[in-house]
N, C-alpha and C positions, 0 to 999 in steps of 0.2 A: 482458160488459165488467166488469173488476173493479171494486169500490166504488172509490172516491176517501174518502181519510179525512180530518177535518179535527180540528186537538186544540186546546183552548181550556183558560185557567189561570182561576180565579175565585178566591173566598177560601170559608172554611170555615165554614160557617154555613148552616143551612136556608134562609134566607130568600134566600140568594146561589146554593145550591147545585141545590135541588131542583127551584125551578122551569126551571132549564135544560137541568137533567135531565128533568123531566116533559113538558118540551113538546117535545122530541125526535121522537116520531112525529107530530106534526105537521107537523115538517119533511120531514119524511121520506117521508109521504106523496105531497108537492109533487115532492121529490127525492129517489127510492128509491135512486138512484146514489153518493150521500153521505151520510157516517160521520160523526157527529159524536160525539166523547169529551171528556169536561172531565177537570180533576185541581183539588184545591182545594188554597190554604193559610191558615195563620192569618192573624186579621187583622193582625197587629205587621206580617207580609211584606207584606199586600196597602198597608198605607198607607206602606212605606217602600222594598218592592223593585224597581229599574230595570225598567220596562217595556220600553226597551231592550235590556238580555240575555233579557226575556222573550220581547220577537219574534222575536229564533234562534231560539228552541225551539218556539213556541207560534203558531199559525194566527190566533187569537183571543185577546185578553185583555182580560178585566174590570177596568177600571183608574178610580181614583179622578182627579177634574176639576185636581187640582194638578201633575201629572204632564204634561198639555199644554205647557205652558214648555218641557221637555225635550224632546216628543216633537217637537213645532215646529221644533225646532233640528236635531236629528238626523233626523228624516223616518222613524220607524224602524217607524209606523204609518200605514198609506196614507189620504188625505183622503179622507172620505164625504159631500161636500156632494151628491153626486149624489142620495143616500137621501133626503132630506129636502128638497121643492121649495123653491124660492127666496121668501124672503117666509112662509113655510106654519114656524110652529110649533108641534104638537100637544100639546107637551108642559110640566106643571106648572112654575110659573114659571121660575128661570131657569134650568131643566135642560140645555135644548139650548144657551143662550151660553155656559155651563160649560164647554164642553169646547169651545169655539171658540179658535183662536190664530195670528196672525201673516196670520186672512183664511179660514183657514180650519178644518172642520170634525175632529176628528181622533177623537172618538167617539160613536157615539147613544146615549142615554140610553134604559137598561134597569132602574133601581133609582133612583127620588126618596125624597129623605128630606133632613130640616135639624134644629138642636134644637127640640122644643119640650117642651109638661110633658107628665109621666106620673103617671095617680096608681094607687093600688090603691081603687077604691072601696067595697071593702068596710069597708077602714079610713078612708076617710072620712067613711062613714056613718055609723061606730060613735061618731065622735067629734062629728055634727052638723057639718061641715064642708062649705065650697062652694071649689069651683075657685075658685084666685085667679086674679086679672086683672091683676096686677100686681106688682113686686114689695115693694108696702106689705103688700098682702094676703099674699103667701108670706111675710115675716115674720110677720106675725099667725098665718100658719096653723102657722110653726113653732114659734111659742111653745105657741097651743093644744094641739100633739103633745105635746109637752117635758112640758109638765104632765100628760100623760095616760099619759108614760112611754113614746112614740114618737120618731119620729124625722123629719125630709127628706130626702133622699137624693139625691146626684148621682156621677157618674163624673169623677176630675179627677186622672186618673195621665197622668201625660205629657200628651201631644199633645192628650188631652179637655181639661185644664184650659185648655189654647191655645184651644181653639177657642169654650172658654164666653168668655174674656176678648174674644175677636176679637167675641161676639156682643153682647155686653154694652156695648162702642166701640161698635159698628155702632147699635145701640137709642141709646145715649146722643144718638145725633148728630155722632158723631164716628170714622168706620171709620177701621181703621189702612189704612196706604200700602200699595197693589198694584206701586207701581212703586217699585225702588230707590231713584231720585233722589230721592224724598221723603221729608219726615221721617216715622219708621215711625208715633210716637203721640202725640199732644197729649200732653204729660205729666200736665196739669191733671186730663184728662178719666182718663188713664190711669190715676191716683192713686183718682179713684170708683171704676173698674170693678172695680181691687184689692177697694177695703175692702168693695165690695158683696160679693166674692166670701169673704171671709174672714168677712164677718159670717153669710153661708148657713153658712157652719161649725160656729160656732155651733148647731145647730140639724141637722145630722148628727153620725155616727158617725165617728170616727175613721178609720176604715176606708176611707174613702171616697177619700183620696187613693191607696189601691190597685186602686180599679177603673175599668176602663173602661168602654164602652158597652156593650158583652156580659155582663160585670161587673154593671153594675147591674140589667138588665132582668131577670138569673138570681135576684140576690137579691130584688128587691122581686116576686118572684114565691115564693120558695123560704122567706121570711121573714114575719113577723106585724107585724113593728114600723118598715116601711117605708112612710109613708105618702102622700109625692109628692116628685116631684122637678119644679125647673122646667126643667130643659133637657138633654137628652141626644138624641142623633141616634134617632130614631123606628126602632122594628123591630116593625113591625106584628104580626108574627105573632105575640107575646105578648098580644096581644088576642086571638086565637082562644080556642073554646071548648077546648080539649085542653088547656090549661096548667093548674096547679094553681089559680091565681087570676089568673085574667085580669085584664090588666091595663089600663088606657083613657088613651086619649092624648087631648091640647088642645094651645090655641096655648099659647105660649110667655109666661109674663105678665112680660116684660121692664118695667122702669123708666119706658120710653115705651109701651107694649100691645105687640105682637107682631111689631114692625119689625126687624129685623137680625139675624135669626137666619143663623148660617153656613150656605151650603149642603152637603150632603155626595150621597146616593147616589151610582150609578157609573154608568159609560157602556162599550158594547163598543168594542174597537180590531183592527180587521183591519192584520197584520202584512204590513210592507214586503216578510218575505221570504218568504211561503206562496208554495207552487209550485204553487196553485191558487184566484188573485184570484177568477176569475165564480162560482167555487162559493164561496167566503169572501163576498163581496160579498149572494150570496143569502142566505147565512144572515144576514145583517148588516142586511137588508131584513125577511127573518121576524124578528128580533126586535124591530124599531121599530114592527110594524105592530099597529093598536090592539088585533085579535082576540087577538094572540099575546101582548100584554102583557095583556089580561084574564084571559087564561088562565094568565097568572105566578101573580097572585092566586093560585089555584084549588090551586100548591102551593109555599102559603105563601111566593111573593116579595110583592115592594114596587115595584108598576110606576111607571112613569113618565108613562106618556101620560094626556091630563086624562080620555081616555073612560072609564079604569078610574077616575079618582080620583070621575067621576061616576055611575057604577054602581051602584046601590042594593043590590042585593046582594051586593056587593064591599064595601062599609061593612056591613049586617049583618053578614057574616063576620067583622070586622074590630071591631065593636064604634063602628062609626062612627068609625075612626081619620080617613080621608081626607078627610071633612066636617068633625070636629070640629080640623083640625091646616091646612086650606088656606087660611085667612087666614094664616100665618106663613108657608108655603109660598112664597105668590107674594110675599112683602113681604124675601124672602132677599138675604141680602152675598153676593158670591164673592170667596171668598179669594184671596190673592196667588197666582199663577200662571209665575213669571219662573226662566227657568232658575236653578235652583240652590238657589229655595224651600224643595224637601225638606228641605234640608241646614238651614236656618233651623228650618223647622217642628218636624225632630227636636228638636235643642237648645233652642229655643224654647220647647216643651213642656214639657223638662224643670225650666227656669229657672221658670217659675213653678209647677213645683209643689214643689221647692224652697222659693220664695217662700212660697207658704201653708205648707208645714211649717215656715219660721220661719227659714229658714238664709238667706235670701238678702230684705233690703230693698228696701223698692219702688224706690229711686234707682237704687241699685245693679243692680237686676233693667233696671229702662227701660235704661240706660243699656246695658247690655249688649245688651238686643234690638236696639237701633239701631244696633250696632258689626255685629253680626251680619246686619242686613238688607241695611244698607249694602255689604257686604263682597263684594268682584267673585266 
């Protein structure tokens, strides 16, 4: 019998890429008759390109939790409520409602991750320095840097600086609106989140509004004068021993402790149009299951299921990411999810980083995001 081959799209990045690769003969074993091939792209495609024209092409796809709205509407990924028993969630806080819409299930969660801090603790040791726990302390700690001829460091080009601000409402006590009909952001609270986020500026590199989440974890690995950041989507694997200076993650020391951090990781999406659902569905089964997400770890992903996140030799590896970052974890916002989001979130993104580089006021900026939320 000839194999059955099945092709999957993910994004481009060890932590996304390799464990899917790696754990291949594992499946394979169970199912020597099935082919499995991924292809990756950058992350700009994976957080803005139609999963929709993805399912033509692609058997499987690794697709980010904002993109449900869409897929809900169009049906253009088949529902997997059957993988995951009714009542039965194994997975890091609210990973599996993430990707839930309209009743039902539309991807399993393969990759957990939300912002929280990153520091280098080499250079915090150099300076006498302790993890902040809030964001009094993260100013205090960026002055002490400043003075010592360091720096903080965060990612806040486009769609990052959206989702610090989103995290930031959410900590305050104030998340912005999931559903159209509502108003997008207290303005009141909106006007803090800003000037919290402009006064972190203060206390980085200029630079900073050019990078994203890949962006910074390269640098404050590749640099000396990077000494924490509070909030960027966690990528574990820079805490491995292999990197030049490994790097240690915590909660998130929001305003309020570690409450509202956006969620992000991703989830797999078996497509409406494979011309072979029982074997798509199997594999869609081997990835949810706990052995096969411990096994992510093992090449350099970021699982989802809480077995790995309680695995003690999965946090050694890791440098204790998944211990030291799971209070922020289960305490996560999910972002807006309503067809059309994307389209908000693109421009959204942009407007406030706009905003911090000076061109766009904060009236001016709200005002615009609420035309745009609103907007059929």
């Amino acid at each position: 019998m000839s194999p059955i081959k099945l092709r999957g799209m993910t994004w481009n990045h060890r932590r996304a890429i390799d464990p899917l690769i790696g754990t291949i003969p594992m499946f394979r074993a169970r199912h020597p008759h099935i082919e499995i091939e991924w292809s990756a792209r950058p992350l700009s495609g994976f957080e803005f390109a139609s999963v929709d024209v993805l399912a033509k092409e692609y058997d499987f796809i690794i697709l980010d939790h904002p993109f449900t709205g869409e897929i809900a509407a169009s049906r253009s990924l088949v529902p997997l409520d059957d993988i995951v028993a009714p009542g039965d969630d194994p997975f890091v806080g609210p990973s599996l409602d993430s990707y839930r819409a309209n009743g039902l299930l539309w991807a399993v969660p393969v990759d957990a991750a939300c912002q929280v801090g990153v520091a280098r603790p080499d250079l915090m040791q150099a300076i006498g320095a302790a993890i902040p726990a809030d964001w009094r302390e993260l100013m205090a700690l960026g002055g002490k840097a400043k003075r010592k001829g360091l720096w903080l460091a965060i990612g806040l080009k486009g769609v990052h600086g959206l989702m610090t601000f989103f995290t930031l409402m959410a900590n305050l006590g104030s998340p912005c609106a999931i559903r159209q009909d509502r108003e997008f952001a207290d303005r009141l609270v909106a006007r803090e989140a800003l000037a919290l986020m402009r006064g972190l500026l203060r206390f980085c590199p200029p630079e900073v509004l050019d990078w994203n989440s890949i962006d910074l974890h390269d640098r404050m690995v590749a640099r000396d004068d990077l000494v924490f950041c509070p909030a960027v989507y966690c990528y574990a694997t820079y805490a491995e021993a292999d990197q030049r200076r490994p790097l240690r993650f915590h909660d998130f020391p929001g305003p309020h402790g570690p409450a509202g951090s956006t969620i992000g990781g991703t989830g797999l999406g078996v497509s409406a149009h494979t011309r072979h659902l029982p074997e798509a569905l199997a594999y869609a089964r081997f990835a949810a299951e706990p052995a096969t997400q411990r096994a992510f770890a093992l090449h350099h992903g970021q699982p989802a299921h809480r077995d790995a996140w309680e695995d003690e030799a999965i946090n050694r590896r890791f440098g204790g990411c998944y211990r030291d970052t799971r209070a922020t974890m289960e305490a996560c916002w999910i972002r807006p999810r309503y067809r059309g989001y994307l389209t908000f979130q693109a421009r959204g993104g942009e407007l406030i980083e706009a905003h911090l580089r000076g061109g766009v006021a904060a009236d001016a900026l709200l005002a615009e995001l609420q035309r745009l939320h609103a907007a059929p």
